[in-house]
N, C-alpha and C positions, 0 to 999 in steps of 0.2 A: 032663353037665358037672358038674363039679363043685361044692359050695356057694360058697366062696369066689368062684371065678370067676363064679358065677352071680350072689352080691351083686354082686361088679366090675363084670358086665356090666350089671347093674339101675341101678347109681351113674352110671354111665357116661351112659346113656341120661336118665335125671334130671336130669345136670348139660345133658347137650346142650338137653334140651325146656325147661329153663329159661334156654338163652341166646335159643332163638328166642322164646319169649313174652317177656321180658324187652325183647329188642329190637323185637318189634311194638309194646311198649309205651313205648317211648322214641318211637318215631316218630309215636304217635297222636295225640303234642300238634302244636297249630299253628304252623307257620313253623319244624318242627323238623329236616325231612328237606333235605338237600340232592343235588346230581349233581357229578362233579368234581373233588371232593376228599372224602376219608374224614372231616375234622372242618373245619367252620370257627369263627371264632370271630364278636363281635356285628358286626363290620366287613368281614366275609364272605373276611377273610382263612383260609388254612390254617394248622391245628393239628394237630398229635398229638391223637388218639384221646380217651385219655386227659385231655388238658390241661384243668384247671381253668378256660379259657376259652372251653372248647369249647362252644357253642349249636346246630348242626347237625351231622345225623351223616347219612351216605349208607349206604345196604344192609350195603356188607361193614363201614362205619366203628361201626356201630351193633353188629353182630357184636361188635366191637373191645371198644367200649365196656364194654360187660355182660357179659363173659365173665370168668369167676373164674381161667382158665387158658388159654394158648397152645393148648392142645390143644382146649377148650371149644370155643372160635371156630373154629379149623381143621374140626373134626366137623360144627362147625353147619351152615356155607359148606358143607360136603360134600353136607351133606342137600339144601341150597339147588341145588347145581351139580344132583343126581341127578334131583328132581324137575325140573328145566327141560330136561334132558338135555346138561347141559353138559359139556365135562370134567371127571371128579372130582377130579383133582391140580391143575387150575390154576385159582391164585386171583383170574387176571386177567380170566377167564370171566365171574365173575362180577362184578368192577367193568365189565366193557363189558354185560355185559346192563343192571344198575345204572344207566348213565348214559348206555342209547342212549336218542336222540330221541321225545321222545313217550309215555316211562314215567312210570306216575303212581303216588303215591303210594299210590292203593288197590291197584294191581297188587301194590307190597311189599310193604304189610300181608297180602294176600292168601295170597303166596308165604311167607312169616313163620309163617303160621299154618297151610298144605299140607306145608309142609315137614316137620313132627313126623311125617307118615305116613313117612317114609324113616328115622328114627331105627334103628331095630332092624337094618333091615339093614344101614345106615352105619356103627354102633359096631361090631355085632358082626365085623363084616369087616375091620377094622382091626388092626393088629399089636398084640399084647400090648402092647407099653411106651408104645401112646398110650391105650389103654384104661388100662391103670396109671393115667398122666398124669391122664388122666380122674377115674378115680374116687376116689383119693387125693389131687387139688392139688392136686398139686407145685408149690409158685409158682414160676413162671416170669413175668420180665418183661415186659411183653407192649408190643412194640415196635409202634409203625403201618406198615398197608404202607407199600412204596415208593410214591413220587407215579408218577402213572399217566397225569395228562394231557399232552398234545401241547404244544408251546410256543405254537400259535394259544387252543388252550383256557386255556391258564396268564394269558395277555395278557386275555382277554376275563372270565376272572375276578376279575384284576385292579383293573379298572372300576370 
């Protein structure tokens, strides 16, 4: 491989291992994780990721959060998907693992911090221009997923 590519691939892998530790460490604080939605705000309503109101972040929302690029998050979630053996292209995989019944909080932290073992083979396997994406920035805006819950769940979160 070449040197260039082999910095790219190095950068690459660094930005990914610092969204997963970044995000176990958003979640370590108390009353910070939530299930349901990717961000709520202090009134447990829904927020964009991102939003300046945001107090809870769920698995993939936390991804969201701390990632410096579109690609950052997407790679992270990959590594997350790989080690649980979820699909790797679908990011819904992992919001329904996230927010089945009965997942607790150390389970995420846990997965946060197993998942850096899938790094190398995640980055390296990916196409060039997300690898790019990666280890170059590119800022990309980085939009919150689509809302994910059921309209019984939307009602009861509601509350």
């Amino acid at each position: 491989m070449p040197v260039n590519q082999d910095l790219a691939l190095t950068a690459a892998q660094e930005a990914v291992d610092k969204v997963l530790i970044r995000a176990r460490d958003l979640l370590c604080a108390t009353g910070v994780w939530t299930q349901g939605a990717s961000a709520r705000d202090c009134f447990g309503k829904w927020v964009a990721t991102r939003d300046e109101g945001a107090v809870q972040w769920s698995l993939d929302g936390a991804l969201w959060r701390v990632a410096d690029t579109v690609a950052d998050a997407y790679l992270a979630g990959m590594c997350i998907r790989k080690l649980l053996n979820l699909p790797l292209e679908d990011p819904t995989a992992l919001w329904a693992w996230g927010d089945a019944p009965g997942r607790t909080l150390d389970s995420i932290r846990r997965v946060l911090g197993q998942a850096r073992s899938q790094i190398p083979e995640i980055v390296q396997g990916r196409t060039v221009s997300v690898t790019r994406a990666v280890h170059v920035h590119v800022p990309v805006p980085l939009e919150p997923p689509p809302a994910r819950a059921s309209a019984p769940q939307r009602a009861r979160a509601a509350r």
